[in-house]
C-alpha atoms as an extended CHARMM CRD file, in Angstrom:
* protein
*
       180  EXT
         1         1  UNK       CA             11.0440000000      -35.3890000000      -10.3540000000  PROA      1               0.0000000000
         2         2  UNK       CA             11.8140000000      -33.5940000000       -6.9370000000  PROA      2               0.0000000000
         3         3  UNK       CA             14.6260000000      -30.8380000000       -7.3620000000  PROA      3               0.0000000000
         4         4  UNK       CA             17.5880000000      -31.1330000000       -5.7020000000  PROA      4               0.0000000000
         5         5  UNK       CA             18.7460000000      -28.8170000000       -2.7500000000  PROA      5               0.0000000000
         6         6  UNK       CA             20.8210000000      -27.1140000000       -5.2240000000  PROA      6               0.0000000000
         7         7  UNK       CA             18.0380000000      -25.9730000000       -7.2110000000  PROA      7               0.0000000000
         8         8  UNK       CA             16.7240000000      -22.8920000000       -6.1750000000  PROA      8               0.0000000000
         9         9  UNK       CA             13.0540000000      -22.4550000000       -5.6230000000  PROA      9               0.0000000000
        10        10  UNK       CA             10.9800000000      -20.5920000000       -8.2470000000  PROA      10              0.0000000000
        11        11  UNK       CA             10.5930000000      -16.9560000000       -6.9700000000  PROA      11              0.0000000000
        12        12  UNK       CA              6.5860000000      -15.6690000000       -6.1540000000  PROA      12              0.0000000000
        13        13  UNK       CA              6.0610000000      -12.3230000000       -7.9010000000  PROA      13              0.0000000000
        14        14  UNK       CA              3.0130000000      -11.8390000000       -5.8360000000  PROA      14              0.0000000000
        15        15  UNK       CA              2.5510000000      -13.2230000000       -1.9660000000  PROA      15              0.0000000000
        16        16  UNK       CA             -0.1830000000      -12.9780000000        0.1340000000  PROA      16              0.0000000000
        17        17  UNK       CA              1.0790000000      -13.6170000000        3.5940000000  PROA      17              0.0000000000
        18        18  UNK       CA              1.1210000000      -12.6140000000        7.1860000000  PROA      18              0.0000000000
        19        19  UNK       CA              2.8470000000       -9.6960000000        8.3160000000  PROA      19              0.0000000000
        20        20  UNK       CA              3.8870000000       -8.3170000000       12.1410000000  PROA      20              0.0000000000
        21        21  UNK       CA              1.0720000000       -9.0820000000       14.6930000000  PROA      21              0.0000000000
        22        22  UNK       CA             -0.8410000000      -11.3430000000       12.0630000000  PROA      22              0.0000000000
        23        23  UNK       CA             -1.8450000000       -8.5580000000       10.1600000000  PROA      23              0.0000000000
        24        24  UNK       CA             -2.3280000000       -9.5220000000        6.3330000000  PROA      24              0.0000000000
        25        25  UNK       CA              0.5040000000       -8.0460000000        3.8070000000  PROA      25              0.0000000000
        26        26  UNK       CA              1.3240000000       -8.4010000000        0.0250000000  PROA      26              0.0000000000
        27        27  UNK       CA              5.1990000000       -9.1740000000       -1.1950000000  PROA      27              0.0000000000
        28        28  UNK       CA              5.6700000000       -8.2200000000       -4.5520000000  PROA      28              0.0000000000
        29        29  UNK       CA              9.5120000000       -9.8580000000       -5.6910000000  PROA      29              0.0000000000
        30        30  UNK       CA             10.9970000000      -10.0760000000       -8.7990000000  PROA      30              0.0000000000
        31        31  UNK       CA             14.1860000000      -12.9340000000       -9.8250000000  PROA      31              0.0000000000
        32        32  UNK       CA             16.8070000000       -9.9950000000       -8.5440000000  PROA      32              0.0000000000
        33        33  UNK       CA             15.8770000000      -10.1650000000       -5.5900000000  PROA      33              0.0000000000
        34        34  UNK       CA             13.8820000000       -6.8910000000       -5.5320000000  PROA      34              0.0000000000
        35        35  UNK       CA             10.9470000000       -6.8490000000       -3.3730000000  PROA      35              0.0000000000
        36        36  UNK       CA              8.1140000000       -4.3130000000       -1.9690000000  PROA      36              0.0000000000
        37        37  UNK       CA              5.5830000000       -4.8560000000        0.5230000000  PROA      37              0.0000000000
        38        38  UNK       CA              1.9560000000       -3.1580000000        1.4810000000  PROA      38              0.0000000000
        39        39  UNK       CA              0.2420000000       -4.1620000000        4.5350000000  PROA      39              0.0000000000
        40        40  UNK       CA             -3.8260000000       -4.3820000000        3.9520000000  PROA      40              0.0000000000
        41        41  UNK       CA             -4.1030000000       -2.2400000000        6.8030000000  PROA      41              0.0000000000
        42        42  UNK       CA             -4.0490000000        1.2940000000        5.3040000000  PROA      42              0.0000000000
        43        43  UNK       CA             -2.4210000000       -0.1620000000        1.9030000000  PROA      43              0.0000000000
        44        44  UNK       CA              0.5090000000        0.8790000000        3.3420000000  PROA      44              0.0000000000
        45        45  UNK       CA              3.7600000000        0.3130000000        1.5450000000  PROA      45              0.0000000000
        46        46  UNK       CA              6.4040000000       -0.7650000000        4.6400000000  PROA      46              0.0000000000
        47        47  UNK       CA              9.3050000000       -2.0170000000        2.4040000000  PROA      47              0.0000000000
        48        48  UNK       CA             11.0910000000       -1.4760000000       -0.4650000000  PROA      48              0.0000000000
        49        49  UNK       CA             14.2390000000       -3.5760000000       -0.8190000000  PROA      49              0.0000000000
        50        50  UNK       CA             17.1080000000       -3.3420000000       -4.0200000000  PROA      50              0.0000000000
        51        51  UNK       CA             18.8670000000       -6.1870000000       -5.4980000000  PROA      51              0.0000000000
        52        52  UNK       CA             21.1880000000       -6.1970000000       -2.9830000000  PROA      52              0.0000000000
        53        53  UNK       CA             18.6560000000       -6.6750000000        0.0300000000  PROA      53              0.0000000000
        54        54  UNK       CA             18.7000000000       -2.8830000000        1.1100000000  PROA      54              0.0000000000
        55        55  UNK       CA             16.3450000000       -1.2790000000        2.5390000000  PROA      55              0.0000000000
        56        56  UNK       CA             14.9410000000        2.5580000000        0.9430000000  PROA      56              0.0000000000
        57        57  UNK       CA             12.3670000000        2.8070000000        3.5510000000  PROA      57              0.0000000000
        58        58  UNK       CA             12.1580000000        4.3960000000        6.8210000000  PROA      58              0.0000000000
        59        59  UNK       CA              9.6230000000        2.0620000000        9.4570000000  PROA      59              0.0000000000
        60        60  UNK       CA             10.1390000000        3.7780000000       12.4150000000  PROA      60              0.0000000000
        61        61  UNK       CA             11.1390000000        1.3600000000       15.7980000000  PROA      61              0.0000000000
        62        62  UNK       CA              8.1930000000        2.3860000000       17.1620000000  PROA      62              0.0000000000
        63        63  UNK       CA              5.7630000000        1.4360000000       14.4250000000  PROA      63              0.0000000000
        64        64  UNK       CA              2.6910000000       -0.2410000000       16.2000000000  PROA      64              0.0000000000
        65        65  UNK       CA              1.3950000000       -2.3690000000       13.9690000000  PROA      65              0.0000000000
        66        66  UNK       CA             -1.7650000000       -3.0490000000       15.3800000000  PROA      66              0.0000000000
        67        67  UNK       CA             -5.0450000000       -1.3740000000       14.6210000000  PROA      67              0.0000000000
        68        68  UNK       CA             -6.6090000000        0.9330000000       14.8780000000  PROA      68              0.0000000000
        69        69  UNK       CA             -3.0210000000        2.9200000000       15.2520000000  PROA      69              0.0000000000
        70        70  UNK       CA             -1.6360000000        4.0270000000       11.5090000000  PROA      70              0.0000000000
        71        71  UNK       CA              1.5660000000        2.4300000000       10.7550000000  PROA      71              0.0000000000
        72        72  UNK       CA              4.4740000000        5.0120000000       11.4690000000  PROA      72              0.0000000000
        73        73  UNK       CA              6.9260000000        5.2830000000        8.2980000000  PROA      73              0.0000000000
        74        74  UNK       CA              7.1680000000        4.2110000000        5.1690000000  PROA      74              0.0000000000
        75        75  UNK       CA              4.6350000000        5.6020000000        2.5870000000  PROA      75              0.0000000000
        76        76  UNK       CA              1.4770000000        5.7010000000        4.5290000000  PROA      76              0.0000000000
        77        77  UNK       CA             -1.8880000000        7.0750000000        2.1610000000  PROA      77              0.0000000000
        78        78  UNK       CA             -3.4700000000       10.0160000000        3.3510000000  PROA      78              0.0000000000
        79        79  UNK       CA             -7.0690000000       10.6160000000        2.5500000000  PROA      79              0.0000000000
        80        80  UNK       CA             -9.3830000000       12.3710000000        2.0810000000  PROA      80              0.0000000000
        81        81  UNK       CA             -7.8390000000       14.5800000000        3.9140000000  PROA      81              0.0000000000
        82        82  UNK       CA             -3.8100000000       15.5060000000        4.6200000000  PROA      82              0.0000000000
        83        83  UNK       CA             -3.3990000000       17.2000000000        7.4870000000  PROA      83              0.0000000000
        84        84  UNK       CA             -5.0780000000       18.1170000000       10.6490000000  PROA      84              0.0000000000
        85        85  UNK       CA             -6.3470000000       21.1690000000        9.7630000000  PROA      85              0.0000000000
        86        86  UNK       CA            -10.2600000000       19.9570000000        8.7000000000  PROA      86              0.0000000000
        87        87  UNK       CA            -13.5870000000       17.8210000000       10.4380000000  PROA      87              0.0000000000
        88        88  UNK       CA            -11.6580000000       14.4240000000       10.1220000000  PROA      88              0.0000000000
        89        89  UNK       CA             -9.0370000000       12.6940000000       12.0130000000  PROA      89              0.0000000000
        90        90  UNK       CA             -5.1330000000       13.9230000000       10.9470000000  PROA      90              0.0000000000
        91        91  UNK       CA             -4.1590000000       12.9030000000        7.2750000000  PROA      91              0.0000000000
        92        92  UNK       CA             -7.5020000000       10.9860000000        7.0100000000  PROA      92              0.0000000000
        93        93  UNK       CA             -9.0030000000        7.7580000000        7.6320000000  PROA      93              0.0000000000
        94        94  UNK       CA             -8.0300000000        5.3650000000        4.5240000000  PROA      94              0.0000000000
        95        95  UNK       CA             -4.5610000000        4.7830000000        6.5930000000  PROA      95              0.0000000000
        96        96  UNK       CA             -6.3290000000        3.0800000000        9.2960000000  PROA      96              0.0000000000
        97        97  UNK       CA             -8.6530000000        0.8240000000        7.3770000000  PROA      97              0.0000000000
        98        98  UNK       CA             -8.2940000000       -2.6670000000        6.7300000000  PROA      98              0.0000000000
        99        99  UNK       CA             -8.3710000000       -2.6560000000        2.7160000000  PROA      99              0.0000000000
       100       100  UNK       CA             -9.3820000000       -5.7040000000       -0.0160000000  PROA      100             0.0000000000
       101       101  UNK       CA             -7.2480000000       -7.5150000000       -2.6770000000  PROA      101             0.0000000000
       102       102  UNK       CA             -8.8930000000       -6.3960000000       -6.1150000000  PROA      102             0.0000000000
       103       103  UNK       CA            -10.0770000000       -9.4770000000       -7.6580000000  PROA      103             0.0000000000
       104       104  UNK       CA            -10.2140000000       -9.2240000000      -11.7180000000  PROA      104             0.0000000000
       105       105  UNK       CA             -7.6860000000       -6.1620000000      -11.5490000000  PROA      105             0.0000000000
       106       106  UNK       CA             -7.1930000000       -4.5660000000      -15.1510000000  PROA      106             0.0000000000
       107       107  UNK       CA             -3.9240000000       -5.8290000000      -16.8060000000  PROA      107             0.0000000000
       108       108  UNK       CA             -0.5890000000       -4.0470000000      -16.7880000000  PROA      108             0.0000000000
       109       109  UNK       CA              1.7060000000       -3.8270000000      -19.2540000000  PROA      109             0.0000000000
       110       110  UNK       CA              4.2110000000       -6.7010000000      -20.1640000000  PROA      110             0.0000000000
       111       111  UNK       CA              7.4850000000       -5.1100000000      -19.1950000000  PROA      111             0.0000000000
       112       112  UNK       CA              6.6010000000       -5.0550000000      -15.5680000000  PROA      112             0.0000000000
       113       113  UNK       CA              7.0740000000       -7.2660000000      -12.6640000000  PROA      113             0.0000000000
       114       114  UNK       CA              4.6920000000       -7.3910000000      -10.3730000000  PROA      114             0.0000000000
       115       115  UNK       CA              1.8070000000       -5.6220000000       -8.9490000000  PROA      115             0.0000000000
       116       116  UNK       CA             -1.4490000000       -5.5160000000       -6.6290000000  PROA      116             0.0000000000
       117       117  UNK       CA             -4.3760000000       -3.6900000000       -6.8570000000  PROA      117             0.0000000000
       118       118  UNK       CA             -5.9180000000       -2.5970000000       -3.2110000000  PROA      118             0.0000000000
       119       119  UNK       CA             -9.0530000000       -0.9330000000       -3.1470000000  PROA      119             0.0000000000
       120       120  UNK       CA            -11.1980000000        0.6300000000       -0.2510000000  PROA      120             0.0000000000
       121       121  UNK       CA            -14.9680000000        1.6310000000       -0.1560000000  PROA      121             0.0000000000
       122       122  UNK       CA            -16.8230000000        3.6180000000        2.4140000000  PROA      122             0.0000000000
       123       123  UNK       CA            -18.4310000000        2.1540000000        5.4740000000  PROA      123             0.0000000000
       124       124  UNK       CA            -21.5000000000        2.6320000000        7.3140000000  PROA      124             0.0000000000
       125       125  UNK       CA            -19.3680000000        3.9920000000        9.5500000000  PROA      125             0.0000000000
       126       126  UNK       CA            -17.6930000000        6.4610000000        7.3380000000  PROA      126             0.0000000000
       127       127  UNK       CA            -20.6140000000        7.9850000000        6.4590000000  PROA      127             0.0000000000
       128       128  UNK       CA            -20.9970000000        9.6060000000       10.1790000000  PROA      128             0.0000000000
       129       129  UNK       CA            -17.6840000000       11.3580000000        9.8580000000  PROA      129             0.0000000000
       130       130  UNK       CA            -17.1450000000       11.8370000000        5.7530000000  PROA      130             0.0000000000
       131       131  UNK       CA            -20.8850000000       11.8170000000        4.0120000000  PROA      131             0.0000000000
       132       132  UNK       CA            -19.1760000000       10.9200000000        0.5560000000  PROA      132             0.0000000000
       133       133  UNK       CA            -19.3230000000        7.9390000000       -1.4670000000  PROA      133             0.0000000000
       134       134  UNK       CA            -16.2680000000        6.9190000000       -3.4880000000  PROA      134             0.0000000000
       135       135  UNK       CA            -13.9310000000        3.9990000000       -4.5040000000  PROA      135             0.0000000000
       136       136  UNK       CA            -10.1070000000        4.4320000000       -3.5190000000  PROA      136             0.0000000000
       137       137  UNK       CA             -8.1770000000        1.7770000000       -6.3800000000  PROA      137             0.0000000000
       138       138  UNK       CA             -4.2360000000        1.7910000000       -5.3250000000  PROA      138             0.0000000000
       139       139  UNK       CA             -2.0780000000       -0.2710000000       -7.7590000000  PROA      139             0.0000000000
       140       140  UNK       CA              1.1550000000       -1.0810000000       -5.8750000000  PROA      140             0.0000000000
       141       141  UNK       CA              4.1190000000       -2.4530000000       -8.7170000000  PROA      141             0.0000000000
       142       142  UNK       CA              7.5730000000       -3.0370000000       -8.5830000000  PROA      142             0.0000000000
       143       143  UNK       CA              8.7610000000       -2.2370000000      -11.7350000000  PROA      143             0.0000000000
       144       144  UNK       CA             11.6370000000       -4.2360000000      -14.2840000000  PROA      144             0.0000000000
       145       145  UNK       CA             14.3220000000       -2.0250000000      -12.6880000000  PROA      145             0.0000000000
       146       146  UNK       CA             12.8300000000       -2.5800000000       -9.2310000000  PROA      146             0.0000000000
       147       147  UNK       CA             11.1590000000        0.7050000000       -9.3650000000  PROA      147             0.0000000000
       148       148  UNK       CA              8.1880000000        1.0620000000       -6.9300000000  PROA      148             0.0000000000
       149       149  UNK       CA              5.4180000000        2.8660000000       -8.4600000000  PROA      149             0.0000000000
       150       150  UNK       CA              2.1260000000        3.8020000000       -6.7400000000  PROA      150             0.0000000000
       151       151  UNK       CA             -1.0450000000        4.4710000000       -8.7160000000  PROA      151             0.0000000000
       152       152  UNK       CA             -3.9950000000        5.7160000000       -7.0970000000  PROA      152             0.0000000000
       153       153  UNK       CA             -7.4560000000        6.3670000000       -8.4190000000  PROA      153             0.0000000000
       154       154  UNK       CA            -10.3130000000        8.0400000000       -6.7000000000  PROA      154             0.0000000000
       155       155  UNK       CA            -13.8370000000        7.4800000000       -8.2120000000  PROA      155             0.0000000000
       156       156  UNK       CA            -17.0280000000        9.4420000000       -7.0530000000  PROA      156             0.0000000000
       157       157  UNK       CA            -19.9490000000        6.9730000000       -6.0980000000  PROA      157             0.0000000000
       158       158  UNK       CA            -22.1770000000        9.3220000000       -4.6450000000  PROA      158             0.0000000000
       159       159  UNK       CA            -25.8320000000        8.0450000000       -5.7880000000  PROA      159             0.0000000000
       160       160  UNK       CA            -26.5320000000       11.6120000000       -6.4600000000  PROA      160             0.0000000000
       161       161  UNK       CA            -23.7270000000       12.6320000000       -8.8400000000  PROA      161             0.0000000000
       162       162  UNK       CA            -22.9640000000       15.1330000000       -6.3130000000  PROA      162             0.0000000000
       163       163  UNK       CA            -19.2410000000       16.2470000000       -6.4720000000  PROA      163             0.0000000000
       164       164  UNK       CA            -16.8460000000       16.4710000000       -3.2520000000  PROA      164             0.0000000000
       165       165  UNK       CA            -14.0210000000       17.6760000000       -2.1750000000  PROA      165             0.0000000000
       166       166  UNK       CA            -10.8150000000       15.5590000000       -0.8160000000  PROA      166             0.0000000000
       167       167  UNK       CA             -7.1590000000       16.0290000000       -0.5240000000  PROA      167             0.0000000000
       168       168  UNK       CA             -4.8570000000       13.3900000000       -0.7710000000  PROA      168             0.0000000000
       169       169  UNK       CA             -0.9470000000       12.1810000000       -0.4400000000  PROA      169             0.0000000000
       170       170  UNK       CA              1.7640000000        9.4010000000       -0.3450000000  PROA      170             0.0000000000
       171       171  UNK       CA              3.7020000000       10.7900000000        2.8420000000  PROA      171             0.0000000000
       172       172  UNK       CA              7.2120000000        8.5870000000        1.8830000000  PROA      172             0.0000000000
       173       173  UNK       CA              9.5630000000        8.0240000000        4.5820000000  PROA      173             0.0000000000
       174       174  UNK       CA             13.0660000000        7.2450000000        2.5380000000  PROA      174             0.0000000000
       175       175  UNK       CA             15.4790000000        5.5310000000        4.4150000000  PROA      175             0.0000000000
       176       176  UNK       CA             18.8690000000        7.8240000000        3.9070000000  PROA      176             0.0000000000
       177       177  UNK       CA             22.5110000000        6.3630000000        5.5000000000  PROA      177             0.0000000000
       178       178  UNK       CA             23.3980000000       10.1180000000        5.9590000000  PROA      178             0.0000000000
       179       179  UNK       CA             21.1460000000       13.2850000000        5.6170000000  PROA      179             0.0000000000
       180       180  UNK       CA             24.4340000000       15.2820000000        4.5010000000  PROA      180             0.0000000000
């Protein structure tokens, strides 16, 4: 039976789509209205909307989102290091990295809406700058109240057991009407 044009379509909790400049993102929507995204590119939250369609993120004008530049605004990850004051590049390298869609993610509890899991794993590359093996899990949810929560889970990998050392941050850019 095809549904009239009164009918609304059903609502995708989770969409894998194309964001600005073709880069891959993640909408996570719930059947308010709600709705978060995360770019792949850094896992890098760039929207978090209320019922009503408004926006509580700051994306700055001058966001460039094109790699390898890091997205400028809302919550950008910083690891494994935040701020410019060690060997690697400022607030770290995971924001510029193109990271993967977990596959068999672990469940989540029933009363929320939707999530993602996004994980990134060292490079060949990574190893010339950062000698450290790890896994970087980041579950992204939006929550029954439309709540955005952001888990993040470092695991050492390091064939040796050896420990290391890594600092770490969500650097959230709200988006405020007036700053009085």
């Amino acid at each position: 039976m095809a549904a009239s044009s009164s009918e609304k379509s059903p609502v995708k909790a989770v969409e894998l789509c194309k964001g600005i400049n073709g880069l891959d993102k993640v909408v996570l929507r719930d059947v308010r209205g709600r709705s978060t995204e995360v770019y792949l590119y850094g896992a890098h939250v760039t929207s978090w909307k209320n019922e009503h369609g408004g926006e509580m993120l700051f994306v700055s004008s001058k966001a460039f989102f094109k790699p390898p530049t890091a997205i400028r605004g809302g919550i950008p990850i910083c690891f494994p290091q935040f701020s410019n004051l060690g060997p690697l590049e400022q607030h770290g390298f995971a924001r510029n990295k193109h990271w993967t869609v977990e596959k068999d993610p672990p469940p989540l509890p029933s009363e929320s809406t939707a999530f993602i899991d996004l994980i990134l794993k060292p490079s060949e590359d990574d190893f010339k700058i950062w000698p450290h093996r790890y896994e970087f899990r980041l579950r992204v949810t939006l929550g029954p109240d439309g709540e955005l929560l952001l888990t993040s889970r470092i695991r050492n990998i390091n064939t040796d057991g050896k420990p290391f050392t890594f600092t770490f941050a969500y650097r959230n850019y709200l988006s405020v009407s007036d700053i009085g």
